[in-house]
C-alpha positions in Angstrom: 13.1 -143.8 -1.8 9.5 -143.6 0.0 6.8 -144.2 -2.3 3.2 -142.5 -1.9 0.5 -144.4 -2.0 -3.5 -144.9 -1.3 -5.0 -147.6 0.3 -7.8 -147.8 2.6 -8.9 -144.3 1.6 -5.8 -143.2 3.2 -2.5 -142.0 2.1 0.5 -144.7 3.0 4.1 -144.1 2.7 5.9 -147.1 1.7 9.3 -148.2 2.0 11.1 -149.2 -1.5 13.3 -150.9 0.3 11.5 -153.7 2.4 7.6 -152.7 1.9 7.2 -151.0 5.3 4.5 -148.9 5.0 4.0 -145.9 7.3 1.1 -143.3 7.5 3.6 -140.1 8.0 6.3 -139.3 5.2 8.9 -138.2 7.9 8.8 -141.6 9.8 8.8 -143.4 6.8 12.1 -141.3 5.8 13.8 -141.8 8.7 13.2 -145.7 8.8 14.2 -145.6 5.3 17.9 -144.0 6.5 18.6 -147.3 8.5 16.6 -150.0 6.5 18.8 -152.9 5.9 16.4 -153.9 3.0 15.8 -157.5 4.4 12.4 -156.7 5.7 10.8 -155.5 8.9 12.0 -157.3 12.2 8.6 -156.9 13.0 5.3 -157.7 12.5 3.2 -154.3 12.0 
């Protein structure tokens, strides 16, 4: 599930499963579709 959240006086959607945190809900869905849950492969 993404969660909403505020930080930096802006709204982040973050990943439940690995704490990826996107600034558009429909990215963050779709990365959330394939997330294997073991963390980003990359450093953001």
């Amino acid at each position: 599930m993404v969660v909403q959240t505020e930080r930096d006086d802006m709204t982040w959607f973050r990943c439940e499963a690995c704490g990826l945190m996107f600034d558009d809900r429909e990215e963050a869905t779709k990365h959330e579709d394939n997330c294997d849950a073991e963390g980003p492969s990359y450093i953001q």
